[in-house]
N, C-alpha and C positions, 0 to 999 in steps of 0.2 A: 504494500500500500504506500504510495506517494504521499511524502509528509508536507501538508500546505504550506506555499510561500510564507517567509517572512519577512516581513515590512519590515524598512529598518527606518528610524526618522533622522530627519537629515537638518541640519539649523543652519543651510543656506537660503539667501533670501534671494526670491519668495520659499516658504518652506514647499518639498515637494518627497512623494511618498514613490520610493524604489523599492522593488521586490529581486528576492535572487533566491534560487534556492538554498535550501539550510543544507552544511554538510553533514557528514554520514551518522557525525557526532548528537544530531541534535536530531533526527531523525526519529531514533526508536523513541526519546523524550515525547517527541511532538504527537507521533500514535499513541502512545497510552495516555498522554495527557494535551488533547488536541486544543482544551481549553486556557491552556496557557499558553501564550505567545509573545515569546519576549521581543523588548523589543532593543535595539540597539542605539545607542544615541552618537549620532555621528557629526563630529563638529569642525567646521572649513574653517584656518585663516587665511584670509584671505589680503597677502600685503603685494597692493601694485608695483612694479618695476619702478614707479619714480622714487618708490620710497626705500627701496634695496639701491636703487642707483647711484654712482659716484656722483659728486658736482661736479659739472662739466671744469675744464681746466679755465676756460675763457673767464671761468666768477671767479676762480681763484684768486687769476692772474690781474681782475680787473679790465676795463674797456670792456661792457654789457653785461659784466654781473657783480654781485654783490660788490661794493666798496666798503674801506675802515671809515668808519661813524666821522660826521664831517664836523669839524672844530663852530663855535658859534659864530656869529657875523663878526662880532667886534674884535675876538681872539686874532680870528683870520686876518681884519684888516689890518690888526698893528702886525702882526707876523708879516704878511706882504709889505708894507711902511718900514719895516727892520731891513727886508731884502733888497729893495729898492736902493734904499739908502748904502747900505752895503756895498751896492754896485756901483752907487755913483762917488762912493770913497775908494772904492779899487780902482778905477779908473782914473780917478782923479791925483789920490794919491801915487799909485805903482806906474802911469803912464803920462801924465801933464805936466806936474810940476817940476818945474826945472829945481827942487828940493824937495825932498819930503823929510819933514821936519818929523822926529822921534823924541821919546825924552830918556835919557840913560845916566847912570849913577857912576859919578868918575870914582875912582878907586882909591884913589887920595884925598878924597871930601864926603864926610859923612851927606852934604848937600847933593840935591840934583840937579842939574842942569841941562836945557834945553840946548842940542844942536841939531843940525843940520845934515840929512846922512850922501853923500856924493852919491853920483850916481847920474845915468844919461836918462830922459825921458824918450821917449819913443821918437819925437819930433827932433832930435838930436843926438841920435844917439850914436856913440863911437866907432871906429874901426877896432877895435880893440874888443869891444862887446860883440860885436856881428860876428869877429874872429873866435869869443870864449861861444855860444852861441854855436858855430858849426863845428867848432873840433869837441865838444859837450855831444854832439846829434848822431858824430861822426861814431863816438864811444858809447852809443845807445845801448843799453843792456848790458855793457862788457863787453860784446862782441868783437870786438878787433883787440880790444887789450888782453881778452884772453886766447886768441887766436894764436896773437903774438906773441904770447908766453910758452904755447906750447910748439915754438917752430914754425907758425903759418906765415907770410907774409905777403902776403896777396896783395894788404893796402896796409900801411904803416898806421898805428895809435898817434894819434895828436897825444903830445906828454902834454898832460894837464895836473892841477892839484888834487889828490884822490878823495879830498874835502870836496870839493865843488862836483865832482862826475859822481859821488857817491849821493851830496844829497840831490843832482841834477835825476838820477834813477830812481833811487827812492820816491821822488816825487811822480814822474810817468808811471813807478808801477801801479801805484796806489791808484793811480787816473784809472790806467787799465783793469784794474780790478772794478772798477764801478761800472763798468759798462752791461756785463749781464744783469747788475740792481737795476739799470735804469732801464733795461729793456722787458723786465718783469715790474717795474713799479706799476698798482693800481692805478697808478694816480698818470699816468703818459697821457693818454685821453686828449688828458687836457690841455697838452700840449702840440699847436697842431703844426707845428713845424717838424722838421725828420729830424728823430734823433740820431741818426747817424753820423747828419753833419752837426751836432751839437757835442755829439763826444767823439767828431773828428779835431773839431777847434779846440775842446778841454783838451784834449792829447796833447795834441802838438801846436796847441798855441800856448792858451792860460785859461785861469778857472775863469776867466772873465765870465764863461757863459753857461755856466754850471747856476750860478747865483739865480739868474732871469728862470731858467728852470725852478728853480726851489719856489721861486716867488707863483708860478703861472700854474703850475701843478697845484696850486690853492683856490685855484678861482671855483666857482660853485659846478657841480656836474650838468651837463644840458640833456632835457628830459627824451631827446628822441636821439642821444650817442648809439652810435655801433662801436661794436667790436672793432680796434684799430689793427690794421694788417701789421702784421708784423716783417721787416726786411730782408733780406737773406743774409744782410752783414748781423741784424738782432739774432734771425735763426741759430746761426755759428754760433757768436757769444754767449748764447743761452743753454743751446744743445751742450756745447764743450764748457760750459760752466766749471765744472769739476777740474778741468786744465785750465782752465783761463785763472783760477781761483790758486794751485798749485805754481803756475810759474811767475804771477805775481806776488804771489808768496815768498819763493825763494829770490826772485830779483832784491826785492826788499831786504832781504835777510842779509843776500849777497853786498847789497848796497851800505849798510851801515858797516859790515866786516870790511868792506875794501875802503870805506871813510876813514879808518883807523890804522888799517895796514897793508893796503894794497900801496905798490906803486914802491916797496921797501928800498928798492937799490937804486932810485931816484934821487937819495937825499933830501927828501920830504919829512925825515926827521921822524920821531916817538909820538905817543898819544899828545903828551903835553903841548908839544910843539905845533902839531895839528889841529888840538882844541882852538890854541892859540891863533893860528890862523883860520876858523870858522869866524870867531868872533869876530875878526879883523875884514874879512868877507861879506859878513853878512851886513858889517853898519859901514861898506864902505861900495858895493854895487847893489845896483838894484836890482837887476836879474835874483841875487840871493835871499833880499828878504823879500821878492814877490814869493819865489817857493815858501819862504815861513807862513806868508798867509796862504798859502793854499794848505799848506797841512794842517795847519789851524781850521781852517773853511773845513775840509776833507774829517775832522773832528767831533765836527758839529754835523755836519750833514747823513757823516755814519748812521749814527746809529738813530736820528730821526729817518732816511729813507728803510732802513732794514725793522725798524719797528712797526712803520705802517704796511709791510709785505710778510711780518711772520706768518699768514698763511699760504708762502709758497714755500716754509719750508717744511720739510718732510717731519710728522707728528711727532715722532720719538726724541728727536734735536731741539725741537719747538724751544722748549726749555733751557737747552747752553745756549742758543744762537741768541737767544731774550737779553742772557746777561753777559756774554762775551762780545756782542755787538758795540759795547762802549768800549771793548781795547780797539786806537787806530791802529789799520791793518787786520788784525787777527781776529777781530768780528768780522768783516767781510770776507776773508776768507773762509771761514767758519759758516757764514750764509750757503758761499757758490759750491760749498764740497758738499751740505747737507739739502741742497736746493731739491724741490720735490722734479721728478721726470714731469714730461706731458707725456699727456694721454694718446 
């Protein structure tokens, strides 16, 4: 005798009643006691792909999705009023003035006094400077001076002072370090110029144009933005994050080691001697204290750009990159090695 179906109930909506037969098990049950019919309670969850689905990378990364919570009117505008201002004292100061006045503590006077630091303004400026200037460009990275070290000679090292080429590197590396932040920054959008040529000119000019970014990337978001293409030079930088982040690392490293002892059998003299001549460098051309404010600038901008993209880095890092972001240098390298893939 065939044991009557049993209805099993089912708490999808709408509710609906399926039958199947009972196996063998429940068979001889159901004949001798055909008045009970169990019944089985069957319960769906039921969760949509959007809510198993990743966030797309575009919200991560900013340009069409989610952004960091936007600052209030008045915050914004003194922060843009600070930057503005900023620019038109780098400018003013590191390129116009045929002086740019500093104030320094002479060493024989508990007093301070106000001079005057030498130095060519751009509308003037020397043979002598265009010559430190290309044999600095020449010695980019090391690259010929360690060529030359190991026997190459293809193209001979301008001899330079390993104070000036160390902090002349140091400063490029650190440029090139920002350029995967600034092609992952939320905030590009808002900038509708190409950042390619904006950290072509940081590069290899000056931070002059670093600043107008910090200030424009503030403006309010516009409510029908797209998604900003990204360019095949951003692609590289971002993709190879992880090397770009590694070799400006160790240029850096490289850079301060060869400020202090690279150049040995030059007659460039001990630590003391070289400190000695930084100081004397830096209050005496202006090429050298423009690099002071940029690493100053490069300071400040750290770890405000990599604070407002901690969500592109990868969740388990979240956490060091939060608070290593305030060392210059080694927070940004610390972002581009833990930087999240795209999708």
């Amino acid at each position: 005798m065939a044991a009557p179906p049993v209805p099993v109930l089912c708490s999808a909506s709408p509710c609906r009643i399926t039958t199947h037969l009972a196996p063998p098990a429940f068979r001889t049950v159901a004949a001798a006691r055909p008045q009970a019919l169990p019944f089985v309670l069957c319960v769906e969850q039921r969760v949509g792909p959007s809510a198993r689905a990743r966030a797309p990378f575009a919200a991560k990364r900013g340009g069409g999705g989610e952004v960091s919570a936007e600052a209030p009117d008045g915050t914004r505008a003194l922060l843009q009023a600070a930057l503005w201002g900023a620019e038109a004292a780098y400018i003013l100061w590191l390129f116009l003035l045929p002086y740019a006045p500093v104030r320094r503590k002479k060493i024989e006077s508990v007093a301070s006094i106000s001079i005057f630091v030498q130095g060519d303004p751009v509308w003037a400026i020397s043979q002598a400077t265009i010559s430190d200037l290309i044999g600095l460009s020449l010695n980019f990275f090391f690259v010929l001076p360690l060529l030359n070290s190991v026997g190459v000679h293809l193209l001979e090292s301008p001899l330079l002072h390993p104070m000036a080429e160390g902090l002349f590197n140091l400063v490029l590396a650190w440029t090139l370090l920002f350029a995967p932040l600034l092609f992952t920054d939320c905030r590009r959008d808002r900038y509708k110029g190409s950042l390619d040529v904006l950290w072509g000119f940081q590069m290899f000019l000056t931070n002059t144009f670093l600043i107008p970014y910090m200030a424009i990337r503030l403006n309010g978001p516009e409510a029908d933005r797209s998604p900003p293409r990204r360019s095949q030079l951003g692609s590289v930088m971002v993709n190879g994050a992880p090397a770009v982040g590694a070799v400006g690392g160790l240029v850096c490293v490289l850079s301060i080691v060869w400020a202090f002892s690279g150049r040995g059998d030059s007659g460039f003299g001990g630590i003391a001697e070289r400190w000695q001549y930084l100081q004397s460098y830096l209050f005496s051309e202006r090429l050298a204290y423009a690099f002071l404010w940029d690493m100053f600038l490069y300071s400040v901008f750290q770890p405000w750009l990599i604070g407002d993209n901690l969500r592109n880095v990868k969740a388990d890092a979240a956490g060091l990159v939060s608070v290593v972001r305030f060392v210059p240098v080694v927070g940004l390298v610390a972002y581009l090695l833990c930087l999240e893939e795209e999708d």
